[in-house]
C-alpha distance (Angstrom), angle and dihedral (degrees) to the residues before:
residue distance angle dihedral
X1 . . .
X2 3.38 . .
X3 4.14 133.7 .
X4 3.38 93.3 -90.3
X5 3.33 105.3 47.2
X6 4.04 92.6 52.4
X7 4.00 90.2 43.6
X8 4.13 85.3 55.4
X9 3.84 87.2 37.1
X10 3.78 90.2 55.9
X11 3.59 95.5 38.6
X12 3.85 88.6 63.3
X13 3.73 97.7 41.4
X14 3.96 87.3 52.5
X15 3.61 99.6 51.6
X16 4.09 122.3 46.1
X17 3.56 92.2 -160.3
X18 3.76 146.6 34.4
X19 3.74 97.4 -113.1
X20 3.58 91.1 54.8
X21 3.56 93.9 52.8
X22 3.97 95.0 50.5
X23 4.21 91.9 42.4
X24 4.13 85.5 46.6
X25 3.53 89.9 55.7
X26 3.40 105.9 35.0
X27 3.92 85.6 47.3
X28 4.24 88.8 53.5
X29 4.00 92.5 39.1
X30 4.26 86.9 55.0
X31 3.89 93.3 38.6
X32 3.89 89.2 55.7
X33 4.01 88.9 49.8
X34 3.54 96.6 37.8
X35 4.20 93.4 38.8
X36 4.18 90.7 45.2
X37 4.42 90.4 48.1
X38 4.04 88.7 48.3
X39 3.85 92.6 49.5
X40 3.58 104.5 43.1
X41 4.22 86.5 42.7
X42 3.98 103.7 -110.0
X43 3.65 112.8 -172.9
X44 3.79 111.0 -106.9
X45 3.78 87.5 -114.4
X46 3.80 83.3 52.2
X47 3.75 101.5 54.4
X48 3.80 94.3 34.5
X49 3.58 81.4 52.8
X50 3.99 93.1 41.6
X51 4.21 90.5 50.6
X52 4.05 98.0 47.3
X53 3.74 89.8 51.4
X54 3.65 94.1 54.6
X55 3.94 93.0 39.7
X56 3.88 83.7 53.0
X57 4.17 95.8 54.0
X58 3.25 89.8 39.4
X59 3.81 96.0 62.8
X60 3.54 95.1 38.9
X61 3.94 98.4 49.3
X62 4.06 87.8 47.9
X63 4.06 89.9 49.5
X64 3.29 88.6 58.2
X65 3.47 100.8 31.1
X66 3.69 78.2 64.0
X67 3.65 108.2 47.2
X68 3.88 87.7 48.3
X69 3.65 83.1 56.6
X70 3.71 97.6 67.1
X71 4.09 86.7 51.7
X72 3.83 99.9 46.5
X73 3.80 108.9 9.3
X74 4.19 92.2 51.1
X75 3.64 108.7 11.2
X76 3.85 103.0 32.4
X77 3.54 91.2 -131.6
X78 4.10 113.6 162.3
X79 4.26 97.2 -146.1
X80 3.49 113.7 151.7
X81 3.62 97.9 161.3
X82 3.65 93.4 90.4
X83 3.51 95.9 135.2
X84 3.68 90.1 58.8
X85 3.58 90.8 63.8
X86 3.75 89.7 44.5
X87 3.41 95.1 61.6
X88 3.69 104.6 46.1
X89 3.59 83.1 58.8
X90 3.76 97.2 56.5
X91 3.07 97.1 47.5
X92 3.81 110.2 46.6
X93 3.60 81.3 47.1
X94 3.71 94.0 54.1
X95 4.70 91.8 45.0
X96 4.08 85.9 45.0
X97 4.13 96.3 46.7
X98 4.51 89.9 42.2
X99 3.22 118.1 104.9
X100 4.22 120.5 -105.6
X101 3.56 86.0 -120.7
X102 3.76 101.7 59.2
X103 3.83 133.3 -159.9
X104 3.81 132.7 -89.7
X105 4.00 82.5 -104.6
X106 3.62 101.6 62.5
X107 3.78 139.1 -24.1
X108 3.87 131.1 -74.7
X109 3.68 145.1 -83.4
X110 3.57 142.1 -157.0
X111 3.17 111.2 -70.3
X112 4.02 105.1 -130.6
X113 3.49 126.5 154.0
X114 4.08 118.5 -86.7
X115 3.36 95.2 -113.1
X116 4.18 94.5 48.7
X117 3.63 87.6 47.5
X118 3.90 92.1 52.7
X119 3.97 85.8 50.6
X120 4.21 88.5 45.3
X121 4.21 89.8 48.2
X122 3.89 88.3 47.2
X123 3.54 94.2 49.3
X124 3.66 102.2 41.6
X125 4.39 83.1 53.5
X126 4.41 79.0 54.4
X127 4.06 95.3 52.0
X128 4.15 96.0 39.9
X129 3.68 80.9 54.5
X130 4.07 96.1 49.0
X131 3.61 73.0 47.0
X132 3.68 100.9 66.0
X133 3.79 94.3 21.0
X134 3.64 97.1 77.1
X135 3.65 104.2 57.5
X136 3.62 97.1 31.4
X137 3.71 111.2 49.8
X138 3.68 90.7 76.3
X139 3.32 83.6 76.4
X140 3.75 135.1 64.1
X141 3.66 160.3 -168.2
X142 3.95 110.8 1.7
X143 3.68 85.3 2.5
X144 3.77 104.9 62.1
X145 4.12 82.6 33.6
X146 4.47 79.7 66.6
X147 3.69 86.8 49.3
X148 3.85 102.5 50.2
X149 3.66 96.8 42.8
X150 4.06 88.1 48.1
X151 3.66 89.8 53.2
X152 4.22 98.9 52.6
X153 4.12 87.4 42.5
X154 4.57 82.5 58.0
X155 3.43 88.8 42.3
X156 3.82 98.2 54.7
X157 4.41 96.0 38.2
X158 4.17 71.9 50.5
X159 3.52 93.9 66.7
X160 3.44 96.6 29.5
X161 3.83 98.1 53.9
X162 3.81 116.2 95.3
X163 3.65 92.0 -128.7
X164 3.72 92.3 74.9
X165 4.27 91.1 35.2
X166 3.71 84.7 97.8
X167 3.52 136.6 7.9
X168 3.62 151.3 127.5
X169 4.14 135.1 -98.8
X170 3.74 127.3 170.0
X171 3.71 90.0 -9.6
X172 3.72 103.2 -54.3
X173 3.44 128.9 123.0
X174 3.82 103.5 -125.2
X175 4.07 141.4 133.2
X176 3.99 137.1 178.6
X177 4.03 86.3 -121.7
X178 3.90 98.0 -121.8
X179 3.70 113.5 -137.6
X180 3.29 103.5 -9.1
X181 4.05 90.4 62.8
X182 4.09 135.4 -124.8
X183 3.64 116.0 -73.4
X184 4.28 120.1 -176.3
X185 3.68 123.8 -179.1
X186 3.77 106.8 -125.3
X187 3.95 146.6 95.6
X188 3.61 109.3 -129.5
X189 4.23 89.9 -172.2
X190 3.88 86.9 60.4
X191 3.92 94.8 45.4
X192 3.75 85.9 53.7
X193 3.81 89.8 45.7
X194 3.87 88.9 50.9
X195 3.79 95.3 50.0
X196 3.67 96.3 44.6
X197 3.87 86.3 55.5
X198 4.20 91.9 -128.5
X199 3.57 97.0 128.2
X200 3.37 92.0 120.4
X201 4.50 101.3 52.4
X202 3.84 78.2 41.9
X203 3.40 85.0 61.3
X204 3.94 96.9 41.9
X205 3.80 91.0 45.2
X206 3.73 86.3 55.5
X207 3.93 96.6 51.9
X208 3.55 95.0 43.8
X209 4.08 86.4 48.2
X210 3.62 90.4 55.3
X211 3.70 97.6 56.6
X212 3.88 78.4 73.3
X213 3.66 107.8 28.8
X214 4.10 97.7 48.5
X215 4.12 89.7 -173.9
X216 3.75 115.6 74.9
X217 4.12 95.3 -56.2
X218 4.18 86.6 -171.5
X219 3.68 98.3 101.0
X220 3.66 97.8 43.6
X221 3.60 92.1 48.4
X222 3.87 89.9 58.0
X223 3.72 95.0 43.0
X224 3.94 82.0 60.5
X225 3.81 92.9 43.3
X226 3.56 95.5 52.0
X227 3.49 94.8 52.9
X228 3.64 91.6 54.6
X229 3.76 91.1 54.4
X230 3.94 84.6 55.3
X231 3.65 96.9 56.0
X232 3.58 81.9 57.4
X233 3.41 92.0 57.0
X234 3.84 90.7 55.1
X235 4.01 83.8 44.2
X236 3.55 82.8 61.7
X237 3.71 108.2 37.4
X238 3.63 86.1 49.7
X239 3.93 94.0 56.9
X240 3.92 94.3 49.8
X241 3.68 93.5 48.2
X242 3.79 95.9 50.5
X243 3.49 88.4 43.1
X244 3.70 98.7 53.3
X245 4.18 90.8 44.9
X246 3.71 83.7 61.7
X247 3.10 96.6 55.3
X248 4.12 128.8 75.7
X249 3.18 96.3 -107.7
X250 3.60 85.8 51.9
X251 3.48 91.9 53.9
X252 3.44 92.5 55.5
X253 3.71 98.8 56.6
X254 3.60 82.4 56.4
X255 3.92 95.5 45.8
X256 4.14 79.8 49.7
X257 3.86 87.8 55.2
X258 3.44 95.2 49.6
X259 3.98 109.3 46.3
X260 3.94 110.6 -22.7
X261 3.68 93.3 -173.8
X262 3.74 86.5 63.7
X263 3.71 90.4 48.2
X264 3.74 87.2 59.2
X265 3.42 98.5 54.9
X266 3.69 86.9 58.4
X267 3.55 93.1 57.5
X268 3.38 111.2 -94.6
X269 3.34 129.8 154.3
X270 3.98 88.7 -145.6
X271 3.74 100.4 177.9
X272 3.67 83.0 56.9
X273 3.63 98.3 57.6
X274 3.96 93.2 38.2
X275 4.40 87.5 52.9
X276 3.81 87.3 51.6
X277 4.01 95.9 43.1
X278 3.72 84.1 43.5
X279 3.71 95.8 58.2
X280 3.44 96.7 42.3
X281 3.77 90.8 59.7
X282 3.71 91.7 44.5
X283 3.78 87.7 54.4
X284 4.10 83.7 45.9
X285 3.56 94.2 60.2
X286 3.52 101.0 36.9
X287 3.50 87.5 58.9
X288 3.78 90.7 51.1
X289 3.56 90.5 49.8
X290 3.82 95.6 53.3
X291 3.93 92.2 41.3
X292 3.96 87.1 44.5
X293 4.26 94.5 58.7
X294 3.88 110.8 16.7
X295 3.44 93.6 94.9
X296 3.71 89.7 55.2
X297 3.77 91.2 70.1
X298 3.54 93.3 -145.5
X299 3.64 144.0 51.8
X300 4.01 143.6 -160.2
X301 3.81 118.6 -162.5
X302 3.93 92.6 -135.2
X303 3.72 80.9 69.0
X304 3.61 87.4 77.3
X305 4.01 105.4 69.6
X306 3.65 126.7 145.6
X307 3.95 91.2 -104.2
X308 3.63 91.7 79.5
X309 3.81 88.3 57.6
X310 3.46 87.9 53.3
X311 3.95 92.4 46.3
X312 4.42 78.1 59.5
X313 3.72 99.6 47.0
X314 3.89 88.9 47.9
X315 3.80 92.0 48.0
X316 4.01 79.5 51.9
X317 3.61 97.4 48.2
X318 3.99 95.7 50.8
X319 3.95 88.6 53.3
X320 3.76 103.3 39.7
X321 3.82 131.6 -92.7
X322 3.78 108.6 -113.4
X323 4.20 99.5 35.5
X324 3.93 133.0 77.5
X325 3.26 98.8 -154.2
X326 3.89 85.4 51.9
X327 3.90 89.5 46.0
X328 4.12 90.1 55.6
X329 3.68 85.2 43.5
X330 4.02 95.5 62.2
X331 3.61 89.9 45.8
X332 3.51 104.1 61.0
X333 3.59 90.6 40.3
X334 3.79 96.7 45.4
X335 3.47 80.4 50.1
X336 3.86 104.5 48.1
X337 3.73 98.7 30.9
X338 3.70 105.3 31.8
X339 3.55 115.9 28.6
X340 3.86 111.2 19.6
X341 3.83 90.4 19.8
X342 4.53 93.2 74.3
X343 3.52 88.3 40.1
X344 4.04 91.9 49.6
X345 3.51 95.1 40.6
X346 3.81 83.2 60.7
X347 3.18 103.4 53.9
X348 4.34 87.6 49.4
X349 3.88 89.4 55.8
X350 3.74 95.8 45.6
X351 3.61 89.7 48.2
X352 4.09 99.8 45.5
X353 4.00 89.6 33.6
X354 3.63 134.5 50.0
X355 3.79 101.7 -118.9
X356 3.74 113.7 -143.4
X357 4.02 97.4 170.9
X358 4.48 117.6 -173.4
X359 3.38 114.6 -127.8
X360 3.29 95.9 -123.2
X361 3.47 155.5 34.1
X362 3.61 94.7 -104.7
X363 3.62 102.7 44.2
X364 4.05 87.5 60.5
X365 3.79 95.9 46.8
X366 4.32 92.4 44.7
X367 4.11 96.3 74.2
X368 3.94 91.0 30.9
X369 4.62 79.6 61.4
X370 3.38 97.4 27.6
X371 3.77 105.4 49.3
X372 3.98 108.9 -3.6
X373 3.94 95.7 -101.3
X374 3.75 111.5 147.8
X375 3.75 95.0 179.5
X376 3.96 100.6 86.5
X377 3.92 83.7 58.3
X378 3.41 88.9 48.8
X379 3.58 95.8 56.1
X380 3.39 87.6 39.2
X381 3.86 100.5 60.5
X382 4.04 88.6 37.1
X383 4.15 90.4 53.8
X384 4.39 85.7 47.6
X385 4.29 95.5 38.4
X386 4.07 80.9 119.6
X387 3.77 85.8 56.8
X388 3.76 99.7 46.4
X389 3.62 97.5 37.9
X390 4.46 94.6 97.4
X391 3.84 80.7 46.7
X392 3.54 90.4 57.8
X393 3.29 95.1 43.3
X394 3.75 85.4 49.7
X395 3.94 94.6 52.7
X396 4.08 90.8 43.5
X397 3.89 90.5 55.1
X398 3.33 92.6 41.3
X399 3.95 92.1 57.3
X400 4.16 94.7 42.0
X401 4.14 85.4 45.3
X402 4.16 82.7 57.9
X403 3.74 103.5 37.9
X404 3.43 111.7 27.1
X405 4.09 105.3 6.6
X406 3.82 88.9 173.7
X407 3.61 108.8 60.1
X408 3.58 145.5 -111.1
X409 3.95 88.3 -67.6
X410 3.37 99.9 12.1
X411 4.06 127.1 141.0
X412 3.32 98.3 21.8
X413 3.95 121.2 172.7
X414 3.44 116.1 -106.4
X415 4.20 127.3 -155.2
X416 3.43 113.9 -142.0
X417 3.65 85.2 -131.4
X418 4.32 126.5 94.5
X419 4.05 87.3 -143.4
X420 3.64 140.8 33.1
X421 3.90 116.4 -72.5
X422 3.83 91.9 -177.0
X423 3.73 136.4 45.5
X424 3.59 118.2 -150.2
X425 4.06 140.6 92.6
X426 3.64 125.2 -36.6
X427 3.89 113.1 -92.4
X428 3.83 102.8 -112.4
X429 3.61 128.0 -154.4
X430 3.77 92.2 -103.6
X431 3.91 94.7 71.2
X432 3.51 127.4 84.9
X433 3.81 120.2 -73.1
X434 3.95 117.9 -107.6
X435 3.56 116.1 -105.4
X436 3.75 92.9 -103.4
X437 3.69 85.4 65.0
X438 4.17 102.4 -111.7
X439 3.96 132.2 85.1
X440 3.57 119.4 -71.8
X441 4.25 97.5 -121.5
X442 3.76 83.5 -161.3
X443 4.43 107.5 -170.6
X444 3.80 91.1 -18.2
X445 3.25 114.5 61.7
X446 3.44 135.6 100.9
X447 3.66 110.0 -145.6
């Protein structure tokens, strides 16, 4: 057995539910951060700072997580153009929220309220994948996998072509701003703020922030806040997906993942059900993609290469193809561990060490040869973590793709029925294995 299959093991004999396993590692990921920031004596600026960014990755690595879910984890749909869908999103959220009157930087849009442009963005990510749906669900595996990645690559030389920089629709005078990227004047945290009526606890919260932040503790305050409301997202995400795996037409995706040849001969229309479940996870990640950059308030299309898709399908991956609760799993732990974790660890050794990084490659290797001192390369590798963080992303998958290929919470068995037909314990991770080779998730589980 190896390490990760008696860390997931213990993880599921620990907890007796899902939300307990999600709380008791968010709690240990944020106790690390928090614990590492008061030791090494961050500023409280700097570990304010520190927490909001991980809250923030966190939710948007588990929304997506999520939404790639549906595809692969239910449907067994091979779309790794993601970030295509992401940024169609964005950015016909971003023309339909701008202003008429536009900016010095670029031309107008229309003018629609935040939340109206949100629902726009969300559903123009739903039609481009109707779009691409129809023609290329006939195919599969590798070659739909062609497909999707084909489609976000048009999308971004779309926006980035100067035919589409400016241009007008239904009379306004609006554009996607080519090259030089998409900028609209507006804080989508304090819209949200002003519909939900908590103007006045934002205010509080601020107050009582700046008894400990002395400078101007506003903008770390919302940084927090809108991480919050992104966790909520997940909340939310999460709820819809395990709802609709519950259901039948749930269970059909899942019967379509399996053997969709045997689905047929049931009678289903199974291009139908993969076009719907298609959509919906188009809509998914568009939303993701908007929720991910609109507080920016700007946006490049060269933002939107295929190694963010990648940075989703490894987030997947770590938590399990096929389970929610595995899919929120990855993200935070993608998130922590992989790609804020190098760049935080940085920042701890730079502040607890006087950093003295070579310049180059050779300068950190000559006293490691010449006289056994490993600390130039040290240094060296700290000073370039930026660098080396896709190769350790590279070496991490590589190790979970040998010892435990299926996740965290992957392979879990599933009862054909929506509620439980037995009463009884939980099946730990101790017992034996079902047949199929997962964990029975008995009453439970999600998927």
């Amino acid at each position: 057995m190896s390490v990760v299959e008696r860390i997931s093991g213990e993880i599921e004999e620990r907890f007796d539910s899902d939300l307990e396993m999600v709380l008791g590692l968010l709690a240990a990921i944020y106790a690390v951060y928090f614990g590492t920031a008061l030791i090494i004596g961050f500023s409280p600026r700097g570990q304010i700072n520190a927490i909001a960014n991980l809250t923030f990755y966190i939710g948007v690595f588990g929304l997506l997580a999520l939404a790639l879910n549906l595809h692969w984890g239910y449907t067994g749909l091979f779309n790794i153009g993601i970030v295509g869908f992401m940024a169609v999103g964005i950015y016909v959220m971003a023309v339909a929220a701008k202003s008429p009157e536009g900016t010095a930087s670029g031309a107008g849009g229309f003018g629609l309220p935040i939340w109206l442009a949100i629902v726009v963005g969300t559903l123009a990510a739903a039609l481009l994948g109707v779009t691409v749906a129809l023609p290329a669900l006939r195919l599969r595996a590798d070659y739909l996998a062609i497909v999707t990645i084909a489609m976000s690559e048009i999308v971004r030389f779309t926006f980035l072509s100067g035919t589409f920089q400016e241009f007008t629709l239904l009379g306004y005078d609006t554009g996607f701003g080519g090259g030089s990227g998409l900028l609209w004047g507006f804080d989508p945290l304090m819209s949200f703020i002003e519909f939900a009526y908590l103007t006045g606890p934002y205010n509080a919260l601020v107050d009582l922030t700046g008894t400990v932040i002395r400078n101007n503790p506003e903008p770390v305050v919302q940084n927090l806040l809108y991480g919050v409301v992104l966790l909520l997202f997940v909340v939310a995400y999460y709820v819809v997906l395990r709802r609709l795996g519950n259901s039948p037409f749930g269970r059909v995706l899942k019967a379509i993942r399996e053997d969709e040849e045997a689905t047929q001969s049931l009678g289903k229309d199974t291009n139908r059900f993969k076009i719907k479940a298609f959509m919906l996870g188009c809509a998914l990640m568009g939303l993701g993609g908007i929720l991910w950059y609109m507080q920016a308030g700007t946006i490049t299309p060269n933002t939107f290469r295929p190694r963010l898709t990648f940075y989703i399908w490894i987030a997947l991956i770590i938590g399990g193809a096929g389970s929610n609760t595995g899919s929120v799993l990855g993200g935070a732990v993608f998130a922590a561990a992989l790609f804020q974790g190098p760049l935080y660890l940085k920042n701890v050794i730079e502040t607890v060490f006087e950093v003295d990084a070579p310049n180059s490659f050779g300068q950190a290797m000559g006293p490691l040869v010449s006289s056994i001192d490993p600390v130039p390369l040290i240094y060296y590798v700290v000073g370039n973590i930026r660098s080396l963080q896709r190769v350790i992303m590279g070496l991490a998958l590589i190790w979970l793709m040998h010892n435990r290929p299926q996740g965290l919470l992957g392979h879990r068995k599933e009862e054909a029925a929506s509620i439980p037909l037995r009463a009884g314990r939980r099946t730990t991770g101790t017992e034996a294995a079902a047949t199929d080779g997962g964990r029975d998730v008995g009453g439970e589980g999600d998927e």
